[in-house]
C-alpha positions in Angstrom: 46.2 20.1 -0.1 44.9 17.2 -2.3 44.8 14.9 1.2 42.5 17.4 2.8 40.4 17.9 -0.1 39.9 13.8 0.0 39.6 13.7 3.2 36.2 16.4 3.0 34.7 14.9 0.7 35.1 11.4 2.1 34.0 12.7 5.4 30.9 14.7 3.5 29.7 11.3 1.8 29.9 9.4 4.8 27.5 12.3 6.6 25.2 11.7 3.4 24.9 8.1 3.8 24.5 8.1 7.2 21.5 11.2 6.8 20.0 8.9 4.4 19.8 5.8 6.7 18.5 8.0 9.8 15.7 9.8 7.5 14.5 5.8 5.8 14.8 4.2 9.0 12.5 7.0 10.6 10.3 6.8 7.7 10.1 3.3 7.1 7.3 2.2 9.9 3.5 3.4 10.7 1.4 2.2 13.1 -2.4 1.6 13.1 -4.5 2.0 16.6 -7.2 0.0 16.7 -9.5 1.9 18.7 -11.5 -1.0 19.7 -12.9 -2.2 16.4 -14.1 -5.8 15.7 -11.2 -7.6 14.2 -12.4 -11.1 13.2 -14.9 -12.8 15.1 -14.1 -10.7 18.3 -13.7 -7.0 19.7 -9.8 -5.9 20.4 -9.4 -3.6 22.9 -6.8 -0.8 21.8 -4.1 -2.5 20.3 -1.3 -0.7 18.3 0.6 -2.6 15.6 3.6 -1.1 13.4 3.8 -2.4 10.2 6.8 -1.6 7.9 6.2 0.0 4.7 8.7 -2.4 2.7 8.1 -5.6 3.5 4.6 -5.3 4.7 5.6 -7.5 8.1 3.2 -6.5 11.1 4.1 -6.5 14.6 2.0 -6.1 17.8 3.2 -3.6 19.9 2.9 -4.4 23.7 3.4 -2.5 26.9 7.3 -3.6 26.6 7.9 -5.7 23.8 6.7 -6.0 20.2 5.5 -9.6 18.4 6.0 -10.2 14.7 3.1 -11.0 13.5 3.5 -14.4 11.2 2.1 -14.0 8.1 2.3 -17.8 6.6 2.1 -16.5 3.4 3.8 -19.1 1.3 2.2 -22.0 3.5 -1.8 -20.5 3.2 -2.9 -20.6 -0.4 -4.8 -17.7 -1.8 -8.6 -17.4 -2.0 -10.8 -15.1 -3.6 -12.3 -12.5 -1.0 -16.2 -12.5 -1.5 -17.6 -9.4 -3.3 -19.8 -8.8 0.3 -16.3 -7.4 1.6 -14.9 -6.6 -1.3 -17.6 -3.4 -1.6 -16.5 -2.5 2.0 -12.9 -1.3 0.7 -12.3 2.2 0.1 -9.6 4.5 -1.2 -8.0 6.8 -3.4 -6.1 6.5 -6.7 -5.1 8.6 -9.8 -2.6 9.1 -12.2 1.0 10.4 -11.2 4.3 10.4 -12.8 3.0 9.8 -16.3 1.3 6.5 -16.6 1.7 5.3 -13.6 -1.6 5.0 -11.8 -1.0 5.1 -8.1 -3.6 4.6 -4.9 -4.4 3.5 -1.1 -6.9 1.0 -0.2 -8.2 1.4 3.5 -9.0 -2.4 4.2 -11.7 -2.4 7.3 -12.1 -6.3 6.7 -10.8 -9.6 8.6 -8.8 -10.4 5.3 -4.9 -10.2 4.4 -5.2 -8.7 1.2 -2.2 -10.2 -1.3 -3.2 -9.4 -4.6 -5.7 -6.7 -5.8 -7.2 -6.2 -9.0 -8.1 -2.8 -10.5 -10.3 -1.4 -13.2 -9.1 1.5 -15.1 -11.8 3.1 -17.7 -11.9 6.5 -19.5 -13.4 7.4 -22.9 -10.9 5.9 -24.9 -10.5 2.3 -23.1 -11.6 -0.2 -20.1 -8.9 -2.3 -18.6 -7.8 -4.3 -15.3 -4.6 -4.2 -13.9 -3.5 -6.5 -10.9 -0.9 -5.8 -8.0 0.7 -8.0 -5.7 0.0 -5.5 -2.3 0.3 -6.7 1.6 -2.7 -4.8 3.4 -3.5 -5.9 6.9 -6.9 -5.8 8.0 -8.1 -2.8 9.6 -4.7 -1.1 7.9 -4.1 0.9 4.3 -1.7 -0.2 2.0 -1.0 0.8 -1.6 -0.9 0.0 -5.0 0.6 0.8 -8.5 1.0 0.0 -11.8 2.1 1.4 -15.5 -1.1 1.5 -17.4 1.1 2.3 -20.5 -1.2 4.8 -21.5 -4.2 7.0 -20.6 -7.7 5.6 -21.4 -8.6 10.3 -21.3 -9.1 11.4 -24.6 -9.1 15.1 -25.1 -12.7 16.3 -23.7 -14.4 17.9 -26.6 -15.0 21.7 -26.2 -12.5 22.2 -23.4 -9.0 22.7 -25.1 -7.5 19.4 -24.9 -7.8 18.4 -21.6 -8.6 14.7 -20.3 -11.6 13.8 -19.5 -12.3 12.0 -16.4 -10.2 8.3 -15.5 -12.5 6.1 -13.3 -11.2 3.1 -11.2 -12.6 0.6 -9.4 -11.8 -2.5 -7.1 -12.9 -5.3 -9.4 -11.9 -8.5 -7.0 -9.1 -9.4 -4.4 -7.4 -12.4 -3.4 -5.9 -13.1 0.4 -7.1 -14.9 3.5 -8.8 -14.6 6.6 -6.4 -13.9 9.3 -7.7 -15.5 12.5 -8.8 -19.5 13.4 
């Protein structure tokens, strides 16, 4: 009896683990169609690439074979993105889990974003926050960070709720992919 009862439980846990591998491993990619849009100094056609959601590594996905992209990250030094596409970034962020601030950046630029910077402001306090991130162009990627606490203060006349948390991009670092 205590063999069998082993046994079912061993076989259970290996069921679990392999569920678990099956559902990340399905979950772990997206891709992002081009649809034609200039990338760089030229126009792709449609082009499909699958970018994994861990490590940020892009791949090209061909009629039957995919290319890693090489991203050269530790051999290309950072540079600061000018503000003229730094106002062309868009997205959406707010607070979650406590005080952690969390948002995606839709990144319609030529640049490989590495490192964001973010202003958080309310009533009570203006900060900036900076994430390491690895957005593609023409890809969203995402961001977080622990604010420690919330710059709301309770709104006055409206029973202690928050008042509004703004954000903003404040600058980016990265480099042009492309010659």
């Amino acid at each position: 009896m205590h063999k069998t009862i082993v046994v079912v439980i061993t076989i259970v846990a290996l069921a679990a683990v392999a569920a678990v591998y099956v559902w990340s491993a399905h979950n772990r990619y997206y891709l992002v169609i081009t649809n034609g849009e200039t990338f760089g100094p030229r126009r792709d056609p449609d082009r499909i690439y699958e970018i994994d959601k861990k490590t940020g590594e892009t791949w090209y996905v061909g009629s039957k074979s995919k290319t890693l992209i090489t991203d050269s990250q530790s051999a290309r030094p950072l540079e600061d993105i000018p503000t003229s596409e730094i106002i062309r970034l868009t997205g959406r962020a707010g607070y979650n889990n406590g005080n952690l601030f969390t948002g995606n950046v839709y990144n319609p630029t030529a640049w490989m974003i590495r490192e964001i910077h973010i202003r958080v402001y309310g009533p009570t306090w203006d900060r900036v926050f900076a994430d390491n991130v690895s957005i593609p162009p023409l890809a969203s990627g995402q961001f977080q960070f622990d604010t420690v606490e919330r710059p709301g203060a309770p709104a006055p006349g409206i029973d202690g709720s928050e008042a509004p948390v703004n954000w903003n991009i404040v600058s980016a670092r990265g480099y042009r992919n492309g010659p």
